[in-house]
N, C-alpha and C positions, 0 to 999 in steps of 0.2 A: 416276790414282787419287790421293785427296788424301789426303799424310802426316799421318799420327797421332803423329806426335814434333812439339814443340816447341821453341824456342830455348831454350837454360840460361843466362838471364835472368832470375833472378824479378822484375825491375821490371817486364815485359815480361808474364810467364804465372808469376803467383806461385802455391809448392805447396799452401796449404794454403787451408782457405774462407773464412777471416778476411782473409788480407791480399790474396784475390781482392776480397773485400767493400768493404775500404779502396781497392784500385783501381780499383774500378767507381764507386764515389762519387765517386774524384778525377775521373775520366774524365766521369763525368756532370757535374758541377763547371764543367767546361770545356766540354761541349759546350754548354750551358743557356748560356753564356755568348756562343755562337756560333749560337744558332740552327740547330742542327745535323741536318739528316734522319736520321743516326746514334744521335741521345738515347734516341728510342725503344725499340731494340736492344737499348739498354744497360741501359734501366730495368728490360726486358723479361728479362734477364737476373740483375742483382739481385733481383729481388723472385723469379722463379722460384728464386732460391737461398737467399734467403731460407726462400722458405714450405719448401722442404727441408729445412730444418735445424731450424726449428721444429714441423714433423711429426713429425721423431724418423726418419725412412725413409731407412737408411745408405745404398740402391740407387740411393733419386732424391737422395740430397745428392751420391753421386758422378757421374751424369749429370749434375745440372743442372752443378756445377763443371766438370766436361769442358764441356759449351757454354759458360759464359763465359770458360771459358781461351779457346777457340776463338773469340770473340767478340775477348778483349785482342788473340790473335796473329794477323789477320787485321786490325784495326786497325793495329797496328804495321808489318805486313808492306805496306800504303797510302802511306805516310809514313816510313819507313823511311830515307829521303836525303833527308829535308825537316830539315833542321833546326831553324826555327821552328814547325812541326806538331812534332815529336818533344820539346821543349823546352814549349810548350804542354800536351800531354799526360802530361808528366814522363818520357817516355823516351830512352835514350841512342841516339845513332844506329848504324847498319848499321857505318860507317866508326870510330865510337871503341870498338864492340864486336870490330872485327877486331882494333885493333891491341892488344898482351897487355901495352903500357906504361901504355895508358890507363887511367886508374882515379881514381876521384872521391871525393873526404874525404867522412866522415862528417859530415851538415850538425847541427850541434849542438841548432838550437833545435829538432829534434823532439827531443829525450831528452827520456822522460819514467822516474822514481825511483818506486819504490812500495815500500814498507816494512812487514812484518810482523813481531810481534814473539814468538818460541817460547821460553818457557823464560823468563831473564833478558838474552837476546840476539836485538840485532834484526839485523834481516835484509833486504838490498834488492837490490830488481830493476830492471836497467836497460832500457829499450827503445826503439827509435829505426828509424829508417827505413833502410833499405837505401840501400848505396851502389853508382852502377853498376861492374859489372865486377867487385867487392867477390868473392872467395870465403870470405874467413874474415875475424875480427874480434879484434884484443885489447882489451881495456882495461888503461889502462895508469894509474897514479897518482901523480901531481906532490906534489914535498913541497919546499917552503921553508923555507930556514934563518932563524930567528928573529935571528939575529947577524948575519945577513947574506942579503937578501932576495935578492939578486941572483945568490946559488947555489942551486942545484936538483940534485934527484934524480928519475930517472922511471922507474919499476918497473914493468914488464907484471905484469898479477893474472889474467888470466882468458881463453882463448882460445874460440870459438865461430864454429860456420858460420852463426849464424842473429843476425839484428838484436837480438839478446837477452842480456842476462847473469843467471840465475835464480840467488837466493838469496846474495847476497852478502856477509861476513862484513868489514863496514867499519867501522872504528871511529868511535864518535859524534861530533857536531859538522861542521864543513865540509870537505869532501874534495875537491880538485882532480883532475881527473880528464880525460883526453882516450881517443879511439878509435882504434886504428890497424889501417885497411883492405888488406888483401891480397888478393893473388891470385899464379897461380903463379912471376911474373916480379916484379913488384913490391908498394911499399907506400905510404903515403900517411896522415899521420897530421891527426888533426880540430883543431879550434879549443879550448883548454880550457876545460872549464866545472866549474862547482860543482855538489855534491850534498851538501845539507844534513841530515845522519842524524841521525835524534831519537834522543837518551837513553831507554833503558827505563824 
């Protein structure tokens, strides 16, 4: 009988139907690149969840996402100890999922900042792509001494289980900022980058 659980992976069978969408695209991405008898599958899967979500039909948006999960982890579950397939399709392998030390930094150049402004205070949202093995995320913010550039301070501001930091209360102008990825044995923290917050 075939299980209806999943790996607790979301690079793997991510929860929600956005970041299923983003990884049916990367996937199709790669296989178009490979001439893949699998494309089809995939496309067939997208677009079914698509037009689900754009019907408005909360029954068949949660079907069709159940088959493309089922589509990701059936993929994975192929290549799984390939490590150049698995690396290709952006997933981590069977063997760096086992071990609970593995865990892979937050790659920076996807952060993307979006900024709204309520009141006289604005306000920004971080969001970035999943790390594997990742179960929780801080952000943390880098501050230089103007006397002295070569000292530092680095304060965690915000902890979250999901690739996201909503609504964030930063002060204007340029903020150094890095992520640092946990899980329940270790951490691993990202490369620092800027986030440029507009004055109201």
């Amino acid at each position: 009988m075939k299980s209806s659980l999943f790996l607790d992976e979301p690079l793997i069978v991510p929860f929600t139907s956005g970041e299923v969408l983003v990884r049916l695209t990367q996937i199709i991405g790669a296989l178009e690149h490979h001439a893949s008898p699998q494309l089809q599958s995939f496309q067939n899967a997208k677009t079914a969840l698509l037009q689900a979500l754009e019907s408005g039909d909360h029954a068949a948006t949660g079907s069709t996402l159940r088959r493309a999960q089922e589509e990701l982890s059936g993929l994975y579950q192929s290549i799984q100890n390939d490590p150049q397939q698995c690396e290709k399709f952006g997933f981590p392998t069977a063997d760096f999922l086992a071990d609970e030390y593995s865990l892979c930094p937050v790659n920076v150049q996807t952060v993307t900042a979006t900024f709204v402004l309520t009141g006289k205070q604005v306000l920004t949202s971080i969001a970035f792509e999943r790390a594997a093995n990742a179960r929780f995320y801080w952000l943390h913010e880098v501050r230089h001494f103007a006397n002295n550039p070569s000292e530092r301070v680095e304060d965690p501001i915000i902890e979250s289980s999901s690739p996201f930091f909503d609504r964030l209360r930063l002060a204007p102008g340029p903020r150094v900022l890095r992520i640092k990825a946990r899980n329940l044995s270790t951490f691993v923290l990202s490369d620092e980058f800027t986030v440029d917050v507009p004055f109201p």
